[in-house]
GUDRENDREN-200026 format. One record per residue: residue in three letters; y, x, z of N, C-alpha, C in turn. Coordinates in steps of 0.001 Angstrom, whole numbers, plus 500000, padded with zeros to 6 digits. Each point is the difference from the previous one (the first is absolute). Layout:
ALAYXZYXZYXZ/...
# end
This chain:
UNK331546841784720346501061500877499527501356499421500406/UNK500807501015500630501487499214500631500994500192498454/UNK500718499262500046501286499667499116501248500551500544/UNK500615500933499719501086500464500681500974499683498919/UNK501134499420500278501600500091498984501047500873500139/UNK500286500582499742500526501269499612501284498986499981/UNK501362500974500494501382499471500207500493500292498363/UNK499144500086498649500357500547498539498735499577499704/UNK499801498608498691499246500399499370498843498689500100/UNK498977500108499534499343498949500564499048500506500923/UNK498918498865500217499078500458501155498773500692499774/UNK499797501332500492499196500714499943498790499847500439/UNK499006500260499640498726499996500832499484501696500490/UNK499694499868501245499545500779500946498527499875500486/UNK499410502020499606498730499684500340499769500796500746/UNK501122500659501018498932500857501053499818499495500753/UNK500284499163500663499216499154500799498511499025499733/UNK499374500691498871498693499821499519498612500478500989/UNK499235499406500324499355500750500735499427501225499390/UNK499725501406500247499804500619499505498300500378500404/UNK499263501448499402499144500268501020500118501295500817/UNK499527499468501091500160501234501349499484500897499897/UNK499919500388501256499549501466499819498881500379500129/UNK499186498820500784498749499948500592498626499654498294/UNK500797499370498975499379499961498834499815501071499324/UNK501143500665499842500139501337499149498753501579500561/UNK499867499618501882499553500661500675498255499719499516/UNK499466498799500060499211499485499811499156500250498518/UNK501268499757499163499270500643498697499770501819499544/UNK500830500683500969499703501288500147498713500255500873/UNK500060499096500586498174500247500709498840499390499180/UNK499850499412499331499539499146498937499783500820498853/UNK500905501153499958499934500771498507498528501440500618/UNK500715500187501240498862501057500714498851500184500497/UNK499839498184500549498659499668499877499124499845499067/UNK500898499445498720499327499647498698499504501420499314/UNK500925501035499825499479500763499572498802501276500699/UNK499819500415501355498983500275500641498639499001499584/UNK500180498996499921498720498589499799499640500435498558/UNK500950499725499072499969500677498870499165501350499810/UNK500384501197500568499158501174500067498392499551500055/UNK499545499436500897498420499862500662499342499014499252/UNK500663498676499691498923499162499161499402500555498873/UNK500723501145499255498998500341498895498782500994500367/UNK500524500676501004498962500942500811499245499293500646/UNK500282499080500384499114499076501170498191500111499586/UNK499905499154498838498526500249499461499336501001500365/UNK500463500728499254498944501694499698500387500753501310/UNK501035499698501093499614500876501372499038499007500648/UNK499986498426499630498772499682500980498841500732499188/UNK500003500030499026498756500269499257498983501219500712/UNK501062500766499959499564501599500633498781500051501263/UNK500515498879500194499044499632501650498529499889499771/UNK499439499645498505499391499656499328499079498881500517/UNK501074499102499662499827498528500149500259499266498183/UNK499817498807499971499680499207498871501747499128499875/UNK499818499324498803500658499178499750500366498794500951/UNK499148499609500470500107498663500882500792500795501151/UNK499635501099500388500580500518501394501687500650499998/UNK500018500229498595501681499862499762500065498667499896/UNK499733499285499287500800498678500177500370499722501683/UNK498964500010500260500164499545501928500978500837500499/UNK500524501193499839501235500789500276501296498862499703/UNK500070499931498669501031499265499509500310498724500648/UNK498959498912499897499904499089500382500129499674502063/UNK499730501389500587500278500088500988501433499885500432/UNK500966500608499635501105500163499657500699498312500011/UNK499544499863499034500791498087500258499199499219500339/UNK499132500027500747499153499293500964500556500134501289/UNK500385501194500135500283499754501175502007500061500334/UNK500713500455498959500863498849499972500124498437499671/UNK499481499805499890499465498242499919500006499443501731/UNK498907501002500283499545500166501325501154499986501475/UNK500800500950499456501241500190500954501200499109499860/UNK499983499715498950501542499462499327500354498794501386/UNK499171498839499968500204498869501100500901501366501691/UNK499121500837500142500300500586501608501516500717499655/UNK500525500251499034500446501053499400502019498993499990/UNK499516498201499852500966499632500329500136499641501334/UNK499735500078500775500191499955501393500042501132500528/UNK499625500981499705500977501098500278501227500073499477/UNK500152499734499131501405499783499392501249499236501225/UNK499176499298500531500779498967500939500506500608500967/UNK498957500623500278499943500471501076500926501219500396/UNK499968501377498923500524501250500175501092500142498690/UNK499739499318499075501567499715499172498991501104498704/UNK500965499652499034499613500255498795499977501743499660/UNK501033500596500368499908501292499993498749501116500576/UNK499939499332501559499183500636500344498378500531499469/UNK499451498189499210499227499736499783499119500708499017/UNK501607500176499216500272500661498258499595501510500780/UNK500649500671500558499735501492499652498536500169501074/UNK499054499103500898498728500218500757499463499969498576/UNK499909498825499678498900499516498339500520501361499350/UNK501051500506499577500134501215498918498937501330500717/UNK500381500350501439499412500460500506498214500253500158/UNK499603498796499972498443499552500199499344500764498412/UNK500812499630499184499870500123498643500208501415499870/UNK500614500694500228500606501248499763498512500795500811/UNK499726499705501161499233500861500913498309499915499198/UNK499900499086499937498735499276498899499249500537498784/UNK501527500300499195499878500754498828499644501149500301/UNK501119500764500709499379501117500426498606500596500376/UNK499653499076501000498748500222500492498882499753498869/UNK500384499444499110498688499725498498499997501329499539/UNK501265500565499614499488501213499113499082500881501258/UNK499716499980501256499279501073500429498552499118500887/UNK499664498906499129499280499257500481498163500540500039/UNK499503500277501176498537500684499384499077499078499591/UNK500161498459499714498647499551499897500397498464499161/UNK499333499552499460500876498816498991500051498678500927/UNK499225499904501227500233499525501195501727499653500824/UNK500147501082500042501088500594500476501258499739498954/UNK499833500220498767500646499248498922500489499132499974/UNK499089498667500107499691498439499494501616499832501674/UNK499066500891501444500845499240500630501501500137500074/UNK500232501558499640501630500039499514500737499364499280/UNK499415499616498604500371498879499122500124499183500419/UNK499272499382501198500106498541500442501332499694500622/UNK499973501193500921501024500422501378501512500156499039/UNK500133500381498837501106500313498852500386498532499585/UNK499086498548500035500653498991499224500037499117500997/UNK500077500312501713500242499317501147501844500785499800/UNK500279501009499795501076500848500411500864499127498651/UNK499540500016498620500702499578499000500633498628500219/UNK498872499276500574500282498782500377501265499287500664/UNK500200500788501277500997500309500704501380500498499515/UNK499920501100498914501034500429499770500577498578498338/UNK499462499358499469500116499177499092500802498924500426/UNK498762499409501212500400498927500681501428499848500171/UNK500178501210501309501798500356500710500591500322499013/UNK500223500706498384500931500329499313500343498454499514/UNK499274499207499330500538498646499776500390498981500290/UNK499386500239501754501078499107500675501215500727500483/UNK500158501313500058501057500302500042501348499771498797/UNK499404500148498812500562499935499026500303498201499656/UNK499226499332500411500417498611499592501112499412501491/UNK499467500329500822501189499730501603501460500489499663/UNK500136501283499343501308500406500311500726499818498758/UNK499532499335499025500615499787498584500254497843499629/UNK500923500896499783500976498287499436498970499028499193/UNK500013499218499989499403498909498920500346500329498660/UNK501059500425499434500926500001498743499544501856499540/UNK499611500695500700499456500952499920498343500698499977/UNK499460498943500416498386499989500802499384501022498588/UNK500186499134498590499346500741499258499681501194499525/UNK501415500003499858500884501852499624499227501050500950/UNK500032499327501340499797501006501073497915499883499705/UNK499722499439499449498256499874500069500052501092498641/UNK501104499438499023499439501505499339500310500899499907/UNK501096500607500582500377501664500519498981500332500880/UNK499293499215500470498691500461500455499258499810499576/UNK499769499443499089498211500377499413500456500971498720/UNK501738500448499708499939500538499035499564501529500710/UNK500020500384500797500104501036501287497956500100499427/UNK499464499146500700498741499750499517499620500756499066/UNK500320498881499041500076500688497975500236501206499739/UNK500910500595500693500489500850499224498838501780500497/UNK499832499301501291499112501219501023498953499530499450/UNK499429498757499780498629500421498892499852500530498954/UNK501036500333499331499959500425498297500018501341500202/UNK500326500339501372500286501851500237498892500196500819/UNK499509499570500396498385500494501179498957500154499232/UNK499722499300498689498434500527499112500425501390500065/UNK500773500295498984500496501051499012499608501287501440/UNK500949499919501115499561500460501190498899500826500366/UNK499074498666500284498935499993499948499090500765499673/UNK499925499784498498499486501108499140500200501074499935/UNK501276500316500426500525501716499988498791500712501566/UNK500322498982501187499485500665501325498181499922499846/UNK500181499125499183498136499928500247499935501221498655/UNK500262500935499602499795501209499436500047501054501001/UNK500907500035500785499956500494501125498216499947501355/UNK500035498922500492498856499443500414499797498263499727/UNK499290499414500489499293498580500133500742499734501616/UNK500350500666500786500241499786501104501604499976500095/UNK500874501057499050501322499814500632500680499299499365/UNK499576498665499246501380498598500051499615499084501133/UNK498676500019500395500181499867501911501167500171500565/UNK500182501012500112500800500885501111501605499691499116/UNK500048500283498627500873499909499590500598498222500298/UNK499221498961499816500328498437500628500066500063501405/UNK499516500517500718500269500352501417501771500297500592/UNK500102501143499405501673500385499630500782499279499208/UNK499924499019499493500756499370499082500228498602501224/UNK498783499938500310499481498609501287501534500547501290/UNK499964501560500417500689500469500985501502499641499840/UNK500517500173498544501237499914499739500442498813500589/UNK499433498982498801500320498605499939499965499701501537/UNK498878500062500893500100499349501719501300500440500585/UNK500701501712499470501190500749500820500697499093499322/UNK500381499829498766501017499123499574500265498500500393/UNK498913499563500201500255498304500800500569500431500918/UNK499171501141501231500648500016501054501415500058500194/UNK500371500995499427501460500155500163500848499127499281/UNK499670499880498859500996499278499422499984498120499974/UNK499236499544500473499571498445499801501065499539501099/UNK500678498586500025500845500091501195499240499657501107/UNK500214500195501503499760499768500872499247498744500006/UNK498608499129500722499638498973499968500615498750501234/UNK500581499450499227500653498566500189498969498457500804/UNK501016499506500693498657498852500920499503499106498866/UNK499146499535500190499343499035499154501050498754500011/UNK499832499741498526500960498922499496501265500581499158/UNK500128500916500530501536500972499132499624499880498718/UNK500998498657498990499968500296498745500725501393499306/UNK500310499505498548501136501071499285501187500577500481/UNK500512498668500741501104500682500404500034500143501898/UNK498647500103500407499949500715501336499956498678500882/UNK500459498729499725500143499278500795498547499211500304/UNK500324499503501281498066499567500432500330498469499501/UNK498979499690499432499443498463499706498018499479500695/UNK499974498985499559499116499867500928498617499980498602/UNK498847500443500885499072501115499221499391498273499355/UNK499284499868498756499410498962499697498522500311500746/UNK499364498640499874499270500142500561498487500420498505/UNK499027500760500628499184500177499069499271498797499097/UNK499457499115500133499909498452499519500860500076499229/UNK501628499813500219500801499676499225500100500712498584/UNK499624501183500111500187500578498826498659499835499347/UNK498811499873500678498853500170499607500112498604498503/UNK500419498842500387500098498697499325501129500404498987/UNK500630501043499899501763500078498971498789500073498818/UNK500609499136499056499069500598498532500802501203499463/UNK501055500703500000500271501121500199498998501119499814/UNK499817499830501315498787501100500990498914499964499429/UNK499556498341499371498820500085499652500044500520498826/UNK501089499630498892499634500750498736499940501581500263/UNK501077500411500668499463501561500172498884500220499694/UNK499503499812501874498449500552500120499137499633499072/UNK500036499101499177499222499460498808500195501198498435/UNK501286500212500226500480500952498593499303501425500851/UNK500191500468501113499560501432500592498492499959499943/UNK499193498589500412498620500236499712499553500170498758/UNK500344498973498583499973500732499017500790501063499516/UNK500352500693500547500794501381499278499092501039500716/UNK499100500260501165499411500334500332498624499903499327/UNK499481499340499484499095499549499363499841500556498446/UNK501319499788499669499648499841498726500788501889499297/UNK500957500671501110500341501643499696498762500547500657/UNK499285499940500865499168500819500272498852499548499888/UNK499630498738499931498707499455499317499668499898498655/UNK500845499764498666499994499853499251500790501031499209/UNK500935500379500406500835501294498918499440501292500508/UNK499795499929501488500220501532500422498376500268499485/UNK499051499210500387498461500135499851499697500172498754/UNK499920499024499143499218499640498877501297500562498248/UNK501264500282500464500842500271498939499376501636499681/UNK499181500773500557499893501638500085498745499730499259/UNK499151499655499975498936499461499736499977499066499018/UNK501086499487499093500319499177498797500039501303499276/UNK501040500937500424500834501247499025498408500669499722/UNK498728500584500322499516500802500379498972498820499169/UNK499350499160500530498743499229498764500196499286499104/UNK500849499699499934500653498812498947500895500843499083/UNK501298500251500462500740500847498711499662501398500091/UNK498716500584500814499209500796499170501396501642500176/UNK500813499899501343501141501220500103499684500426501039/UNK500313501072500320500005501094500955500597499018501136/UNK499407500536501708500698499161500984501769500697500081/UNK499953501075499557501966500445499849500983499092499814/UNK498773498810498684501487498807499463500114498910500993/UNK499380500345501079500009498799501116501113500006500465/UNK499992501592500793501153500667500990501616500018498902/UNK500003500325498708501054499707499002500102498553500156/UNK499048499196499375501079498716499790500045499240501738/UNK499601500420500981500325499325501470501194500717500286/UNK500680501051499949501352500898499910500767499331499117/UNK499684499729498702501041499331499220500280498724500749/UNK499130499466499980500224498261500770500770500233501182/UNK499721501187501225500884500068501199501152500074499842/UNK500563501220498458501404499405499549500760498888499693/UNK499039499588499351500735498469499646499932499010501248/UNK499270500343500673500165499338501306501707500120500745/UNK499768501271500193501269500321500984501074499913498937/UNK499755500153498594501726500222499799500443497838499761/UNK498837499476500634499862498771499967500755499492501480/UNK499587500719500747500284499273501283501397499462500555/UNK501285500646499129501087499987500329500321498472499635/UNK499863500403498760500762498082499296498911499253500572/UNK498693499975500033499081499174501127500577499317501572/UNK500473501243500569500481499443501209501395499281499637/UNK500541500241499488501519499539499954499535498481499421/UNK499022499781498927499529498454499819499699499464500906/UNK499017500812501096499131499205501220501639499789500569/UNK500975500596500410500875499701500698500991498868499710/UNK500450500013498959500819499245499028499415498375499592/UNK498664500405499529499742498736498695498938499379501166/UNK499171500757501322499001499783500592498759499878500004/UNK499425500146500917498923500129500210498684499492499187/UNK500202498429500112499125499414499355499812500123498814/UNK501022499599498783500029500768498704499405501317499558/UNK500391500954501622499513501286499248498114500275500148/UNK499568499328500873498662499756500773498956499347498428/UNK500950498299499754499120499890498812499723500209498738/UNK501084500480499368500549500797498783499145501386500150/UNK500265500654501148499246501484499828498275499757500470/UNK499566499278500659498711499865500085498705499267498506/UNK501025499350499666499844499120498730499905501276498860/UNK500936500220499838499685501715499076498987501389500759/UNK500311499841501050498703501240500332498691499336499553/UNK499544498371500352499060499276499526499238500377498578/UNK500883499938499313500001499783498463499379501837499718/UNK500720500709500725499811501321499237499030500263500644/UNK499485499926501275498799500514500533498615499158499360/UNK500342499265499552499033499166499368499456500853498578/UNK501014500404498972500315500145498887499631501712500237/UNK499874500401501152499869502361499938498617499875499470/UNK498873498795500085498781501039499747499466499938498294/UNK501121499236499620499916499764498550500798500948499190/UNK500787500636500312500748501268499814499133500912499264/UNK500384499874498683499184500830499184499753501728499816/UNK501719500220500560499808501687500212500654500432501074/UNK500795501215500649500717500341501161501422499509499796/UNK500433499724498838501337499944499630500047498685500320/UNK499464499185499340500132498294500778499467499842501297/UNK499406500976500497499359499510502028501569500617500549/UNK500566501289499610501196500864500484500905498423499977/UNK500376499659499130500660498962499380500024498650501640/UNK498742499823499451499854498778501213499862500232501339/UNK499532501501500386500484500507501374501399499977500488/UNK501268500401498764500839499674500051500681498807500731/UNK500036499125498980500401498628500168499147499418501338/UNK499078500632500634499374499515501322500512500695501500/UNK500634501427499486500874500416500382501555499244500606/UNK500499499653498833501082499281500119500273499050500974/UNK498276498848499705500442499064500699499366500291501262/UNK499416501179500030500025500170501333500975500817500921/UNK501075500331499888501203499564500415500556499276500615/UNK499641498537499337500692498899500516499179499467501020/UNK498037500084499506499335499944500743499967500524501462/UNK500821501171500123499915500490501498500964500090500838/UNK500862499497499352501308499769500605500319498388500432/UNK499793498904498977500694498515500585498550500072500883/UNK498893500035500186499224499661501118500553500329501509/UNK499958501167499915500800501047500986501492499196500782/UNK500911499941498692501020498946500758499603498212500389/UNK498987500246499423499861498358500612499257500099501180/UNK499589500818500337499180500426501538501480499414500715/UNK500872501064500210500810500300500424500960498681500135/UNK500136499220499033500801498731499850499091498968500974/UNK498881500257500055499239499199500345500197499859501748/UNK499915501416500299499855500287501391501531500288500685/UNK500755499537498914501400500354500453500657501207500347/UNK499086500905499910500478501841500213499842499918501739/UNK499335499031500684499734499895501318499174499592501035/UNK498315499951499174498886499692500827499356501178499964/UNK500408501194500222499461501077500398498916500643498949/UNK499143500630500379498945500621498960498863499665499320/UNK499468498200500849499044499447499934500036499023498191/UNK500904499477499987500166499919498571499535500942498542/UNK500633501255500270499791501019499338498474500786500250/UNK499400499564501045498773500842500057498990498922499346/UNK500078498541499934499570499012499113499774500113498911/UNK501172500489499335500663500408498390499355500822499951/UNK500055501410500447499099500846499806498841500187500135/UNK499127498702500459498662499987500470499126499278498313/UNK501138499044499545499145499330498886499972501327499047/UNK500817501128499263499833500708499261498855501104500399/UNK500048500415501558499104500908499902498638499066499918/UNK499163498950500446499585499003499487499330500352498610/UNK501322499255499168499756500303498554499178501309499608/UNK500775501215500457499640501143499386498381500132500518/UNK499828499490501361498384500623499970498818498573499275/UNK500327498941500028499038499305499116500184499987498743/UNK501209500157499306500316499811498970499106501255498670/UNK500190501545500697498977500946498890498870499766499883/UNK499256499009501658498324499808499957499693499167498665/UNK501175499026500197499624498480499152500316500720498408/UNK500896500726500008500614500084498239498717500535499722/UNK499455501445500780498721500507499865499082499543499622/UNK499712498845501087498825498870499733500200499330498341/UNK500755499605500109500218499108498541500007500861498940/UNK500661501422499582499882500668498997498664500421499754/UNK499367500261501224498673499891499864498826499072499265/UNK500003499011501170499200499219498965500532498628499128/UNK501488500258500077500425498804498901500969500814499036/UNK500935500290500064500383501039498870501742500503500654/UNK500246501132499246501446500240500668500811498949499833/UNK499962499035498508501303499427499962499870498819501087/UNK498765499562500185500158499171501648500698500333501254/UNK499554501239500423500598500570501082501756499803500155/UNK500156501217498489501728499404499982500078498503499783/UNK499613499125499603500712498499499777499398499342501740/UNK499750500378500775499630499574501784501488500502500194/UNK500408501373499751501354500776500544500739498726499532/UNK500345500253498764501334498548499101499884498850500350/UNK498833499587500634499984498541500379500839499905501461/UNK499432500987500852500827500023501445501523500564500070/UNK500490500570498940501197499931499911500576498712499180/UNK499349499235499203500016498651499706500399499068501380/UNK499328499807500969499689499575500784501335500000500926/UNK500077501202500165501527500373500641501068499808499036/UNK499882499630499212501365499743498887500201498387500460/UNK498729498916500024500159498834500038500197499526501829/UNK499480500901500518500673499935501578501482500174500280/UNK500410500803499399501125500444500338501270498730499199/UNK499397499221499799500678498809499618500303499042500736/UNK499367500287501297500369498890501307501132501130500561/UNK500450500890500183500949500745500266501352499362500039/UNK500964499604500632501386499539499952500683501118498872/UNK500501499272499267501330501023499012501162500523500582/UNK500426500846499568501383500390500465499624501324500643/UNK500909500313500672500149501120501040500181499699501090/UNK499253500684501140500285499636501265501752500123500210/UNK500449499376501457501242500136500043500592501511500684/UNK500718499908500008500832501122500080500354500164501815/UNK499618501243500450500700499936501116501287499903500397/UNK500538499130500467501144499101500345501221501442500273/UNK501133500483500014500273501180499897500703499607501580/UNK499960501394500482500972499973501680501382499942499753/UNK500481499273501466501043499142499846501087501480500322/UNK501200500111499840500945500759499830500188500605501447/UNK500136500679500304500820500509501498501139499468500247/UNK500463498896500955501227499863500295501565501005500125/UNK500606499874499720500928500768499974500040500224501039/UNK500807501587500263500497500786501537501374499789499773/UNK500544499559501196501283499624500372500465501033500820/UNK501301500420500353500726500470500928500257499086501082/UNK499916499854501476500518500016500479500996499499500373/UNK500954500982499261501406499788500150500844498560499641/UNK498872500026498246500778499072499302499366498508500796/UNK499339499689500641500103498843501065501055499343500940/
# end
């Protein structure tokens, strides 16, 4: 922050010269809100249109599970394209792949033909994930990284809380048109990167455009940084879609003995408290940092995911979805900027397709295992495997350096223009 003195008065402090966020963030979380909510439409339909095919349980799962298998699958190729053709491009092919995919499911003749669209949909997702976050961590300040991780996942949030509801309206209509309807939602978002994302920049162009020299992959691979990330993204992967998303629907329904409705209610309530979370979240990740916010919020998601299957009615699970909510907030945001701190906003996409490789990871072993264990050892095991690996990442993230990364050094003034004359 510059100090200016005023010719009256004392000395003022001045903050527009704050880094702010661009335009390329704001753009980003408007694509983020359109993808989310098309995705939104189909997962609740997803089931019962594979069903139709008249196939079994196991053969939807393999739909689903196809899906982030084979983003898992792509993510590694997905940063080297990045390198290669720049982040934009990458973003609206992957939106594209995805968009054409969907489509082609709702008019799919054979559950064959299914399995492989789904597959072909989380090669395209992959791509478009990958390039939005390294775009979003390259062109954003250090002093900003967070803010800007959650105007985009609030973009996320907010298009998931509007795509069930969706959903449900078009699948009255048919089983086939929130297909088509995520298809068109897929179309927007790719026109909107296109046009509006800025132009793609040579490799190395930090925040403020200028080239530095790219780290090398090793280097970041060893940042404990990087490592707590990918350590917090593999359990957060693990433990939202292995442990909350799986086995929490299936608590409401044999255990407290309620309709599956109070699932979809108290996971909506919690998405609120999520997002109206994310603001003062990022401004901590930015401010107070990273590390603090990593073991403080993993340490409490710990505790409560441990503590949901003991939840005696909906009002105390609503309760602790909540507060898991919250800290997941912080959870998805200081990881995110510590990628980014890590890799300096300038080793290209290969970092970020790493990061994103341990969560999708998580998500596909993580429902087998909670499965496995609620099975034959009991639910409250399953959740206390989730709380332990966010345990785990609470006490990692303690080799982490404190503080905040530094600040990009600000550009030096334009020399004055002279006349001429006065020489």
């Amino acid at each position: 922050m510059r100090r200016i003195r005023l010719p009256f008065g004392p000395t003022t402090s001045r903050t527009a010269n704050e880094p702010r966020l661009g335009r390329d963030v704001y753009v980003l979380g408007v694509i983020a809100f359109f993808v989310m909510v098309g995705f939104g439409v189909v997962v609740p339909v997803l089931p019962v249109y594979v069903k139709s095919f008249g196939v079994g349980n196991l053969e939807i799962g393999a739909v689903v599970s196809a899906f982030a298998l084979m983003r898992f699958v792509a993510s590694p190729v997905c940063g080297k394209l990045i390198d290669w053709a720049g982040e934009r491009t990458i973003l609206a092919v992957g939106i594209g792949i995805v968009a054409v995919s969907s489509g082609l499911v709702g008019i799919a003749g054979s559950y064959p033909q299914l399995l492989l669209l789904r597959g072909a949909g989380g090669i395209g997702s992959a791509m478009f994930t990958v390039a939005a976050m390294t775009l979003l961590l390259r062109t954003t300040a250090p002093g900003i990284r967070g803010r800007a991780v959650g105007f985009y996942q609030g973009g996320f949030l907010i298009g998931g809380m509007a795509g069930p509801a969706l959903g449900g309206l078009l699948a009255t209509i048919s089983l086939t048109a929130p297909f088509f309807f995520y298809a068109g939602t897929l179309a927007v978002a790719g026109l909107i990167g296109l046009v509006l994302l800025q132009p793609a920049t040579r490799a190395g162009a930090g925040p403020t455009g200028v080239l530095t020299p790219l780290l090398p992959l090793r280097t970041v691979l060893r940042d404990p940084r990087f490592r707590a990330a990918c350590l917090a993204n593999f359990s957060q992967g693990w433990s939202s879609f292995g442990v909350r998303g799986a086995l929490v629907p299936v608590l409401v329904v044999e255990v407290l003995k309620g309709p599956s409705a109070w699932t979809g209610i108290a996971f909506a309530i919690a998405a609120v408290a999520q997002t109206l979370a994310l603001a003062p979240a990022s401004r901590f990740v930015d401010t107070v940092g990273r590390k603090p916010a990593i073991i403080g919020a993993f340490l409490v998601a710990a505790v409560t995911i441990t503590a949901i299957p003991f939840a005696p009615n909906i009002w105390l699970l609503t309760a602790l979805l909540c507060v898991y909510g919250v800290a997941a907030a912080f959870m998805g945001t200081a990881p995110a900027a510590s990628v980014g701190d890590a890799a300096a906003g300038t080793a290209g996409g290969r970092p970020v397709a790493i990061f994103s490789m341990f969560s999708d990871f998580g998500a596909i072993v993580g429902p087998l295992v909670a499965g496995l264990l609620a099975d034959t050892v009991s639910y409250p095991a399953a959740f206390l495997l989730g709380g332990l690996l966010f345990v785990a990442t609470s006490l990692y993230a303690l080799r982490m350096p404190a503080g905040l990364p530094p600040q990009p050094a600000p550009e030096p003034p334009a020399p004055p223009v002279t006349d001429p004359a006065d020489r």
